[in-house]
N, C-alpha and C positions, 0 to 999 in steps of 0.2 A: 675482547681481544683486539678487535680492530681500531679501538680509541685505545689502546697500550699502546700499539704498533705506530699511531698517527704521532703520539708523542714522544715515541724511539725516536721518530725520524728528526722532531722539529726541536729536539733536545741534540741530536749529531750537527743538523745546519746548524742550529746556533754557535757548537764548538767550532765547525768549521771556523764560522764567519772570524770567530774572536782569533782564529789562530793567522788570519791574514788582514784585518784590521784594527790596528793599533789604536783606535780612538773611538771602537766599540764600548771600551769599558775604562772606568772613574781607575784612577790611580790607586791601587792596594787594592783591588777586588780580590785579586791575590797576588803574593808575595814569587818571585823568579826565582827558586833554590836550584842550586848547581850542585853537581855531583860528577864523579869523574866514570867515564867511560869503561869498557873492558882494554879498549886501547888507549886510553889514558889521556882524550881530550875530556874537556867539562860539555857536560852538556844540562837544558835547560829544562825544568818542569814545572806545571804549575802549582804551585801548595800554599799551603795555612802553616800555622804553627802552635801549636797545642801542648803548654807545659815545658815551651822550651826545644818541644820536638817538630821539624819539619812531618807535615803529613799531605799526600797526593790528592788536589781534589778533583783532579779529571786526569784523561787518560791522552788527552789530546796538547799540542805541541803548542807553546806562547811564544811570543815574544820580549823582550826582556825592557822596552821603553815603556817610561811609566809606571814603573816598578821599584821596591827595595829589594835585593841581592841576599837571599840565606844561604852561606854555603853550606855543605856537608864538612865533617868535621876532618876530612881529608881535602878538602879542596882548599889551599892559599891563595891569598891576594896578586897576582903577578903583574910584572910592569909587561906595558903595551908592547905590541912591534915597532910601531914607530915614536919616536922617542920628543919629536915638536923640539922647540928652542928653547933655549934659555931666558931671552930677553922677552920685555914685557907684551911687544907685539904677537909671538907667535909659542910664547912656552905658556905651562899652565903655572897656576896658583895657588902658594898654600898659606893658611893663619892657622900659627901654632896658637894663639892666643885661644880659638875656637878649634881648634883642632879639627878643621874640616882642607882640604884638597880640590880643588875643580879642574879639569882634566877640559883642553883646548881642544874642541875638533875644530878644525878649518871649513869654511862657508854653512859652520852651524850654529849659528848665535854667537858666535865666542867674546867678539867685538862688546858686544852689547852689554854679554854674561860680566865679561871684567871690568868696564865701566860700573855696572851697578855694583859689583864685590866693591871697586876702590873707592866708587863718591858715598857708598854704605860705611866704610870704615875709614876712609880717609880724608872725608871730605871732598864737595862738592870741585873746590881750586886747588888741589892736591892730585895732579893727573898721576902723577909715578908713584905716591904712600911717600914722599922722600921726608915730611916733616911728622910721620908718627914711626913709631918702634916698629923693625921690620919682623917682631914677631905678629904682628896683627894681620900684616897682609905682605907677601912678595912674593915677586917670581920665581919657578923653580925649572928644570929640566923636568919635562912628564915622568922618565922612566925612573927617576930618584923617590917617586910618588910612595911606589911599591915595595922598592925597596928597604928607603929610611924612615915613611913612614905608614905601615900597614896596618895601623890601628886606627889612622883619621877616616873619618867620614869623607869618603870620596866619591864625586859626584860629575856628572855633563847631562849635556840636553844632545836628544839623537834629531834628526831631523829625515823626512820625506825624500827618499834618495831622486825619486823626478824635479821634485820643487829646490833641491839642491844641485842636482846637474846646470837647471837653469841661472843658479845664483851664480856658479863658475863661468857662464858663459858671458854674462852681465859683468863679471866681477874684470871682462879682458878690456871695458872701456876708463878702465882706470890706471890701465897698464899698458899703454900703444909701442911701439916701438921708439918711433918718434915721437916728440912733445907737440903738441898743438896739430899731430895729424887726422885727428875730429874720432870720433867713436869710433871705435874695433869694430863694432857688432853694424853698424850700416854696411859695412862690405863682406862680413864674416857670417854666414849664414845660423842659427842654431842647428838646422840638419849637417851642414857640414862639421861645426864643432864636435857634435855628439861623433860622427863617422869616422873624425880622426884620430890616428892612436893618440894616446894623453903625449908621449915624446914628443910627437912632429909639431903638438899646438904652439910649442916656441915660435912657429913661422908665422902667429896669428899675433904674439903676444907677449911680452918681458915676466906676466905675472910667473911667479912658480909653480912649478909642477906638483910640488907636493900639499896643493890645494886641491887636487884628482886624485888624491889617498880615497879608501873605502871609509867611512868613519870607524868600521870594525878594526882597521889599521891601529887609530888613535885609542880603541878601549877595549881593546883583548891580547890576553897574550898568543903567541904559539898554538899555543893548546886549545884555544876558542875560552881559556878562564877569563870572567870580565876581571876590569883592572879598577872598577866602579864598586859603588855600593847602592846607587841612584839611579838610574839615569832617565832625565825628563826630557818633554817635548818640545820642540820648537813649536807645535802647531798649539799648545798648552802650557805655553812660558811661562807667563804671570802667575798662573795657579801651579805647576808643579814647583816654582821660585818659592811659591808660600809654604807649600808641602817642604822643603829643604829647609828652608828658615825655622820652621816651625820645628822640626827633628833633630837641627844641631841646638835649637834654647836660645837661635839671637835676635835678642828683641829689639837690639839696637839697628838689626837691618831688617827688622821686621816694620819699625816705627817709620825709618827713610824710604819703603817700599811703599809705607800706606800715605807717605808725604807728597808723594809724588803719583798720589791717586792711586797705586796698585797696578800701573803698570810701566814695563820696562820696553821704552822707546830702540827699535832698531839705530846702529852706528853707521853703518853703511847701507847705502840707499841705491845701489845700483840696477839691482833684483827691482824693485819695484816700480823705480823709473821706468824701467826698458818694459815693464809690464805693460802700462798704462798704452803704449804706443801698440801692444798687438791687439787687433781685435778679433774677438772670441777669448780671451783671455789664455792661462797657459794650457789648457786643454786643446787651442789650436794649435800650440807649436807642437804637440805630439798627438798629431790627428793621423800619422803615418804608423802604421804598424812596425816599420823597422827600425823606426826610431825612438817609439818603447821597448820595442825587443833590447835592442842596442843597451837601453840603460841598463832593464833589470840583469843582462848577461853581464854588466860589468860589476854593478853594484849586489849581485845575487846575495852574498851574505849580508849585506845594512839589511836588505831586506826580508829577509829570512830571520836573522839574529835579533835587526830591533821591532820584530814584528808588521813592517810597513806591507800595506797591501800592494802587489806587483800589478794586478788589472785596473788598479784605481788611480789614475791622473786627478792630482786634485785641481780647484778651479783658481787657488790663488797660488 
């Protein structure tokens, strides 16, 4: 009885651990099925599928990064709350030729993500697609995603809401008020960044605010339904990029992923730079208990929803 008991308990920590760390477990260990609540938001479970049918394989709460999306057969695809641009910097993108969607969050890959969609299909000196058919690759408004089309494969990468806080903070030395008035971030503290409402950081900064959206903004509706069918890691690009490629059949961005050795180079370099200059890496800029507090109270759903762990500062 007392080895029953030992392995109740080390079979529960283990469900814990998996329900607040995202990068416990390989991609598909299980599948993120949604199903609608008694008050009619979606909410999230772990399951298999068996003959077609969603079936529950634990009892305890996941996160949905790293995962494919089963709905129930009442739950629909819906567009996001926040709706991103149109144009090819800040909206997201879809090829009807492959029928897949890629859904923009802001300081989460996105730069990078659409570089490799466009030099995979468009060629390496074809920055906009403007010399192939714009059914292969073009910009769209996010929230037309869901609407006009809810049967493509639609996909984003979540990322680490602490390791993203700091990419926003990095991202203001690219944005000064003045030109040539030297980095943001030498006179701008990360403590004070995090401390001020996302409004007031215009006084730091010209970038936009609606780069301090929650990523949950960019990929759920209303009702917490994802607006995805995917969604991968930033801390697991290159291999969840494969797991996508491999699920919509495109071999031709399979072939240009594996040309380029199999992985997909960061676009913006600002995060990293400003890294290299702290020392103890980003685990020291949030050595302050109120200034983790601070994030996960702002970011509580990415973290929650994309399953990131809120006590774990990671080290890059």
């Amino acid at each position: 009885m007392l080895i029953g008991l030992i392995g109740l308990v080390w079979l529960c920590t283990t469900l814990y651990l998996f329900k607040y760390d995202v990068n416990s477990f390989p991609v598909k260990q299980w599948d993120a099925c949604v199903r609608k609540s008694n008050d009619g938001q979606c909410e999230i479970y772990p399951c298999n599928r068996q003959d077609g049918v969603p079936f529950q394989t634990t009892s305890d709460r996941i996160g949905y990064a790293g995962r494919f999306v089963s709905r129930d057969v009442n739950v629909e695809k819906q567009p996001m709350r926040s709706g991103g641009g149109s144009q090819w910097a800040s909206a997201c993108v879809i090829s009807d030729k492959y029928k897949f969607a890629y859904i923009h969050i802001l300081k989460s890959g996105g730069s990078a993500t659409k570089e490799f969609l466009r030099k995979s299909l468009c060629g390496e000196d074809d920055p906009h697609c403007k010399r192939v058919d714009p059914s292969v690759l073009r910009p769209i408004a996010c929230r037309q995603i869901a609407k006009e089309h809810p049967d493509y494969f639609t996909f984003s990468f979540g990322r680490n809401p602490f390791s993203r806080m700091y990419s926003m903070y990095s991202m203001m030395d690219g944005f000064p008020h003045k030109e040539g008035a030297g980095h943001v971030t030498d006179t701008v503290s990360f403590s004070k960044f995090v401390m001020t409402e996302p409004k007031k950081r215009n006084a730091f900064t010209k970038m936009s605010s609606s780069h301090y959206l929650a990523q949950t903004d960019f990929t759920f509706s209303r009702d917490l339904c994802p607006s995805f069918d995917f969604l991968g890691r930033v801390e697991h690009f290159d291999q969840d990029m494969r797991v996508i490629l491999e699920h919509i059949d495109a071999k031709v961005m399979i072939d240009y992923l594996d040309s380029i050795g199999g992985t997909v180079n960061p676009v913006n370099t600002w995060g990293s730079n400003k890294k290299k200059s702290i020392s103890g890496g980003l685990q020291a800029e949030y050595s302050s208990p109120e200034i983790r507090d601070r994030v996960v109270d702002i970011y509580k759903r990415d973290f929650d929803l994309l399953g990131y762990a809120w006590h774990d500062v990671p080290s890059t």
